[in-house]
DRENDO-1510 file (C-alpha; in Angstrom, 1 decimal, always signed):
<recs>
REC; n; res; u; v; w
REC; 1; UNK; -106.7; -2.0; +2.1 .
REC; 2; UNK; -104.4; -3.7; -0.5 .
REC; 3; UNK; -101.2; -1.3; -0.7 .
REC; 4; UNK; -101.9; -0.8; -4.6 .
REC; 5; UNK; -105.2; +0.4; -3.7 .
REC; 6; UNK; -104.2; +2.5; -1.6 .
REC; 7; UNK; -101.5; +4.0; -3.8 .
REC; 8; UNK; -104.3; +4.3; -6.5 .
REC; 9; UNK; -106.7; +6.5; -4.3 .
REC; 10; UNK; -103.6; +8.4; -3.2 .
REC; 11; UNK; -102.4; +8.9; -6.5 .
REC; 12; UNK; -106.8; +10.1; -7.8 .
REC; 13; UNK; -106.4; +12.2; -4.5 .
REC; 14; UNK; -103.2; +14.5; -4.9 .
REC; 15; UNK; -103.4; +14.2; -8.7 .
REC; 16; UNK; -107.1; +16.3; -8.6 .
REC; 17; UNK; -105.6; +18.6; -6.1 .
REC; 18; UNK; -102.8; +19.9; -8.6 .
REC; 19; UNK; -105.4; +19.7; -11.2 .
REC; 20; UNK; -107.6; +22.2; -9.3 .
REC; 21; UNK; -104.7; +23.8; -8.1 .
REC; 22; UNK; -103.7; +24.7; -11.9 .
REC; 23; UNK; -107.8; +25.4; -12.9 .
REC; 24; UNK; -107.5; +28.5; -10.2 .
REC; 25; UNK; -104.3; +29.7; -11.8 .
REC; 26; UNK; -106.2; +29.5; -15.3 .
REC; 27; UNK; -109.2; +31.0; -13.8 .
REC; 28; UNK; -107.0; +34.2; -12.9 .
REC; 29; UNK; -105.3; +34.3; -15.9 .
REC; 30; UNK; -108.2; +34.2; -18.2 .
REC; 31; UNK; -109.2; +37.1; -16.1 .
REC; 32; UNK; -106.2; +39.3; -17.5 .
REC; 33; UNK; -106.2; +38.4; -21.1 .
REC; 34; UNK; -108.0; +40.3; -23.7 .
REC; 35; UNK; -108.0; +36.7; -25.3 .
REC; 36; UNK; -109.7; +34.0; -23.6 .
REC; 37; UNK; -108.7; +31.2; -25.8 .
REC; 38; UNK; -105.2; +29.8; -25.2 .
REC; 39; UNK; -103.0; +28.4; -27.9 .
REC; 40; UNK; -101.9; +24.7; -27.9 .
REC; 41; UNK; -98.5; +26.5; -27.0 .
REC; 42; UNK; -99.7; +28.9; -24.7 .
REC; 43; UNK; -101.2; +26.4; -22.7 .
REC; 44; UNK; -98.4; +24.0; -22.9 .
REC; 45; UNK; -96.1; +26.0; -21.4 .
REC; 46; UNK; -98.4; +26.4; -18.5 .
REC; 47; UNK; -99.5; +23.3; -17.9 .
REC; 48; UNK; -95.5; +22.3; -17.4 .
REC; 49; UNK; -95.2; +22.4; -13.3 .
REC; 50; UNK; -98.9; +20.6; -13.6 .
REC; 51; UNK; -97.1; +17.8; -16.2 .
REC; 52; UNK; -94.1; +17.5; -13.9 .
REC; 53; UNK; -96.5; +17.3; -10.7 .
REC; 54; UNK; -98.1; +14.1; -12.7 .
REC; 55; UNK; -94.9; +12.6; -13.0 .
REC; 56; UNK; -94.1; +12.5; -9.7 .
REC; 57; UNK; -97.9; +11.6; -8.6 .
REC; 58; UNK; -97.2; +8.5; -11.2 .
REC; 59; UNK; -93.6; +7.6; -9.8 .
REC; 60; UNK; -93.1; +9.0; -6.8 .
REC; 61; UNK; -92.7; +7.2; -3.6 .
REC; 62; UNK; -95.7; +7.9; -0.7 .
REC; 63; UNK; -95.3; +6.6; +3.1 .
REC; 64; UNK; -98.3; +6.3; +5.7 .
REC; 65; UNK; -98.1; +7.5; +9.4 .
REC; 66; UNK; -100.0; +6.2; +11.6 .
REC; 67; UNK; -100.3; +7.0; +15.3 .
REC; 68; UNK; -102.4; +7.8; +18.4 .
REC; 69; UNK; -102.2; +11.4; +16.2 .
REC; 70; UNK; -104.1; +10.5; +13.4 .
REC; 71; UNK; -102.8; +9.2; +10.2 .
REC; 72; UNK; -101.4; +10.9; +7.0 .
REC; 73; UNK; -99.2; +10.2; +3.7 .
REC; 74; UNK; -96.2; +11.4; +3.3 .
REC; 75; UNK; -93.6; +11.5; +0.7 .
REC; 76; UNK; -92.8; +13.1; -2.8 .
REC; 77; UNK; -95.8; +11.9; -4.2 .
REC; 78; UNK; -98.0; +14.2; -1.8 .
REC; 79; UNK; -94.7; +17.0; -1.5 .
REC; 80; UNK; -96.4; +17.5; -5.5 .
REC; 81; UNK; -99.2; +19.7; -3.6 .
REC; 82; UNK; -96.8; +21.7; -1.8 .
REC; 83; UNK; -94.9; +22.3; -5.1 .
REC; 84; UNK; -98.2; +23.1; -7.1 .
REC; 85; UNK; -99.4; +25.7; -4.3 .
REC; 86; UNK; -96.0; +27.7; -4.3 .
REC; 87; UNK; -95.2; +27.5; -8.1 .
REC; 88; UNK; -99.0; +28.5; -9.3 .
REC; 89; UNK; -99.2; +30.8; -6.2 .
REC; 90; UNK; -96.4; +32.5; -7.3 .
REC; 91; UNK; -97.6; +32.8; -11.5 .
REC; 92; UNK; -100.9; +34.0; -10.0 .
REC; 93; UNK; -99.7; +37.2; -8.0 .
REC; 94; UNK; -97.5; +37.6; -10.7 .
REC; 95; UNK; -100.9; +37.7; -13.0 .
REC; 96; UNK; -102.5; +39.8; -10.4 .
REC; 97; UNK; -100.0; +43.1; -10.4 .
REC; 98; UNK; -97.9; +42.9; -13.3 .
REC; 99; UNK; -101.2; +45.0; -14.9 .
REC; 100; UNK; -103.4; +46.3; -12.6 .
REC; 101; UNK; -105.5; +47.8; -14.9 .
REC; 102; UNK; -107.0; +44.5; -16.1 .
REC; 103; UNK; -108.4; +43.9; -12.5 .
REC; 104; UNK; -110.9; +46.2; -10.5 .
REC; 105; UNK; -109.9; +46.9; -6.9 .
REC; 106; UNK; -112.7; +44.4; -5.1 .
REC; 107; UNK; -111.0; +41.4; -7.4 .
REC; 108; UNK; -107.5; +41.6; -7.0 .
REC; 109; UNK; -108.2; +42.4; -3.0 .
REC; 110; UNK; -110.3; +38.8; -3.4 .
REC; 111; UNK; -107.8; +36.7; -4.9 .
REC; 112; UNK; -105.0; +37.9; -2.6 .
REC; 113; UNK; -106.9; +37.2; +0.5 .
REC; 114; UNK; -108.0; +33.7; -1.1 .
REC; 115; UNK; -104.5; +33.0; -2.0 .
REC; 116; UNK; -103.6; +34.2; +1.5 .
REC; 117; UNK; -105.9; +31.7; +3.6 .
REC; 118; UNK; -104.8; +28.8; +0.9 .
REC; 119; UNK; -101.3; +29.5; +1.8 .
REC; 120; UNK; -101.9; +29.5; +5.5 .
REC; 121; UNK; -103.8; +26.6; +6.0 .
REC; 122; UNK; -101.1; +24.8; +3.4 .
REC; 123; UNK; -98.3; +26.0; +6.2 .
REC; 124; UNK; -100.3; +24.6; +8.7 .
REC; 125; UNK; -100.4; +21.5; +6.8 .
REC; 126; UNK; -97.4; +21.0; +6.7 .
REC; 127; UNK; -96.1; +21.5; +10.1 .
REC; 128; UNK; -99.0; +19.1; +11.4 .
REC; 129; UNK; -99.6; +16.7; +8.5 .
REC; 130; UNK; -102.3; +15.1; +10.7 .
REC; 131; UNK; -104.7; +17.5; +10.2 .
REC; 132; UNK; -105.8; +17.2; +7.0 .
REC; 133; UNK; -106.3; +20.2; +6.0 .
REC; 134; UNK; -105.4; +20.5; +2.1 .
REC; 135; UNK; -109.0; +19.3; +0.8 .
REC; 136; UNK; -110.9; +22.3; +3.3 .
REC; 137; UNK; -108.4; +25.1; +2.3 .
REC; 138; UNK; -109.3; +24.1; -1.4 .
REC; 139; UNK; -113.2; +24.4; -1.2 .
REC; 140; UNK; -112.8; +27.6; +1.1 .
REC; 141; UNK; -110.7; +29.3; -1.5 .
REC; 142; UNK; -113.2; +28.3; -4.5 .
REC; 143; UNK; -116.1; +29.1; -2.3 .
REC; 144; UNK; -114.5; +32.8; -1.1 .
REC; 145; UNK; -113.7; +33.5; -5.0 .
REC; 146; UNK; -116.6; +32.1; -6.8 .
REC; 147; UNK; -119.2; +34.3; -4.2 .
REC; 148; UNK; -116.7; +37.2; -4.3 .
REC; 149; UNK; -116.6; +37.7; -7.9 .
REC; 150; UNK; -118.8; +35.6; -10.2 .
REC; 151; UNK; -122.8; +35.8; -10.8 .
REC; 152; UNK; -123.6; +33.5; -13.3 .
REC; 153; UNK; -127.0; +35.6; -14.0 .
REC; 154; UNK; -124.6; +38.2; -15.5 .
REC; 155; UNK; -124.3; +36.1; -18.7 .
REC; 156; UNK; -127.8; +35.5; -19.2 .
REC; 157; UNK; -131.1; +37.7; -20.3 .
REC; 158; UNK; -133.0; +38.5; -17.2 .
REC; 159; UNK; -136.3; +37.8; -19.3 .
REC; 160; UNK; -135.2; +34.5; -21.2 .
REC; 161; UNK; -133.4; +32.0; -19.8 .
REC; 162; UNK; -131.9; +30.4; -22.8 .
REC; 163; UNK; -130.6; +33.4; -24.1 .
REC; 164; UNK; -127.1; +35.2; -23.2 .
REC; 165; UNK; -127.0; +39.1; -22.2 .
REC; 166; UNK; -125.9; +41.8; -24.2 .
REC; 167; UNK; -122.7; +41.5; -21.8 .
REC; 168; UNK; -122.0; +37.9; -22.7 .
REC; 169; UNK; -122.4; +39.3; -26.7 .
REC; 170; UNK; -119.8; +42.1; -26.3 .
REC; 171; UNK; -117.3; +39.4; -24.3 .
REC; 172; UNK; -117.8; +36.9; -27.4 .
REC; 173; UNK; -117.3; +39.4; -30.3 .
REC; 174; UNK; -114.5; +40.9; -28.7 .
REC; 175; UNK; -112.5; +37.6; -28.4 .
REC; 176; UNK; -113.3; +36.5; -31.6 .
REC; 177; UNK; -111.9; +40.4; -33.1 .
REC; 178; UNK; -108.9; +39.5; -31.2 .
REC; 179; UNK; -108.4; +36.1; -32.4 .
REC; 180; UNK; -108.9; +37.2; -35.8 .
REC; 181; UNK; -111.5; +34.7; -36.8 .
REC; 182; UNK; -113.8; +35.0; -39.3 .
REC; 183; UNK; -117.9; +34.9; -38.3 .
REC; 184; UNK; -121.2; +36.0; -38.8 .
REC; 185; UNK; -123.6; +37.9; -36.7 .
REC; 186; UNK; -127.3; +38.2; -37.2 .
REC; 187; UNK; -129.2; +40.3; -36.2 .
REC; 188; UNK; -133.5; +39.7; -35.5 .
REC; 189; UNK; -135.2; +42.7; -35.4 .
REC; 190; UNK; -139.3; +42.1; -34.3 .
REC; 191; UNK; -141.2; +44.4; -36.6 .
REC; 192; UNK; -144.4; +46.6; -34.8 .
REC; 193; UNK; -142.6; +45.4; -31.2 .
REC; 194; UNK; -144.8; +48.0; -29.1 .
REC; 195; UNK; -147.4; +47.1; -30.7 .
REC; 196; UNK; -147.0; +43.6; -29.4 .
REC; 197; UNK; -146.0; +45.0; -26.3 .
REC; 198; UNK; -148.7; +46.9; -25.6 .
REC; 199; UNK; -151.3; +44.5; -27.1 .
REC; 200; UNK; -149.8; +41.3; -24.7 .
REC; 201; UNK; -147.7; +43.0; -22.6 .
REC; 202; UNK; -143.7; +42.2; -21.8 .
REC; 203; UNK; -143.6; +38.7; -20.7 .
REC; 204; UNK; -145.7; +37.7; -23.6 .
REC; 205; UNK; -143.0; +39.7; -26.2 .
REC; 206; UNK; -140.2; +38.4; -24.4 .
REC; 207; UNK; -142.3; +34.8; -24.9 .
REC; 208; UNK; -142.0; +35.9; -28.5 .
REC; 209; UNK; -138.4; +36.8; -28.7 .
REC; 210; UNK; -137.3; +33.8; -27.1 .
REC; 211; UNK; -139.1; +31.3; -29.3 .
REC; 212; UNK; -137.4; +33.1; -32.0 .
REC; 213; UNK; -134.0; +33.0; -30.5 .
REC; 214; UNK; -134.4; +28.9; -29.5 .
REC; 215; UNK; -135.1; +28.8; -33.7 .
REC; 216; UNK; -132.4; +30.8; -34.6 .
REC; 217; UNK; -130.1; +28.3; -32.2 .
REC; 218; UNK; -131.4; +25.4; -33.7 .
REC; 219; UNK; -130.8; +26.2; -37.2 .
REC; 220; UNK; -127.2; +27.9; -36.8 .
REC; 221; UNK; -125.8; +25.8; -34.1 .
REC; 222; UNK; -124.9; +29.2; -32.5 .
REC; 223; UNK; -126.2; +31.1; -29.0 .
REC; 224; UNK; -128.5; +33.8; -29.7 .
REC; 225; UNK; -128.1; +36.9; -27.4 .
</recs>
């Protein structure tokens, strides 16, 4: 392989592990703020160990082993990783007890026993570079959290599959409260509904309500919940 390429895929490789790196610490964050939406300052100032990571992934120097052993990179283009795992590690269990109310007992026990197998397989990385072990410890730690504590289905209508759950409403208007921006909400009510029910039965009223919530979409640009 021509050594530029090979710097190049190096470069794609560790660069998308920080960047993953810093999505978990996000994803835990989000989890404590009232406020999902960040500021352009808010996020700045924690995207800074990410920046400086890319710094070093753009100018940083990276040497190859290669032995009977395996081969490996090494150098402080791929020490960014290292650095990313401690430093967001760190923000994250700071996120994770400084207000325990904001997490339920089953979450926080999650992300500490994610953060805890991401931190032991990234030991063992390092004290035998040659067995590649950064990429597996990533998807385990996704995997473990995303089964652990997210259900997509929660967000939508169990009836209608373009429209969001009465959940995913109260998440929405509360954010936007807290932001302080200005919106409108309205409201579809179907007139003689048991009737309709009744008469056609639930699928064929929750056929109605959705048609009339794909309409509402359409015309405001907006979900309908």
């Amino acid at each position: 392989v021509l050594p530029w390429l090979n710097r190049l895929a190096h470069q794609f490789f560790i660069g998308t592990l920080d960047l993953t790196i810093f999505f978990l610490y996000l994803y835990v964050d989000v989890k404590e703020r009232e406020q999902r939406r960040y500021t352009g300052k808010e996020l700045f100032l924690r995207m800074i160990p990410l920046l400086i990571a890319f710094v070093m992934v753009l100018f940083g120097g990276i040497h190859y082993y290669v032995g009977e052993d395996g081969m490996y990179s090494y150098g402080t283009m791929a020490m960014t990783i290292y650095i990313s795992v401690a430093v967001y590690m760190c923000m994250i269990l700071v996120r994770l007890f400084r207000k325990k109310i904001c997490f339920v007992p089953h979450e926080r026990s999650t992300i500490t026993i994610g953060i805890a197998v991401w931190l032991g397989i990234a030991v063992l990385q390092f004290l035998y570079p040659h067995l590649l072990l950064s990429s597996m410890a990533l998807s385990l730690m996704t995997l473990f959290v995303y089964i652990s504590m997210e259900n997509p289905r929660e967000y939508m209508d169990c009836d209608m599959e373009s429209v969001f759950s009465q959940k995913a409403y109260g998440l929405v208007v509360s954010e936007r409260l807290e932001s302080k921006q200005t919106f409108w909400i309205v409201n579809v009510a179907l007139m003689n509904e048991r009737l309709v029910r009744t008469t056609y039965g639930n699928s064929e009223l929750a056929h109605i309500l959705e048609h009339i919530a794909k309409a509402m979409s359409s015309y405001t640009g907006e979900d309908a919940y």
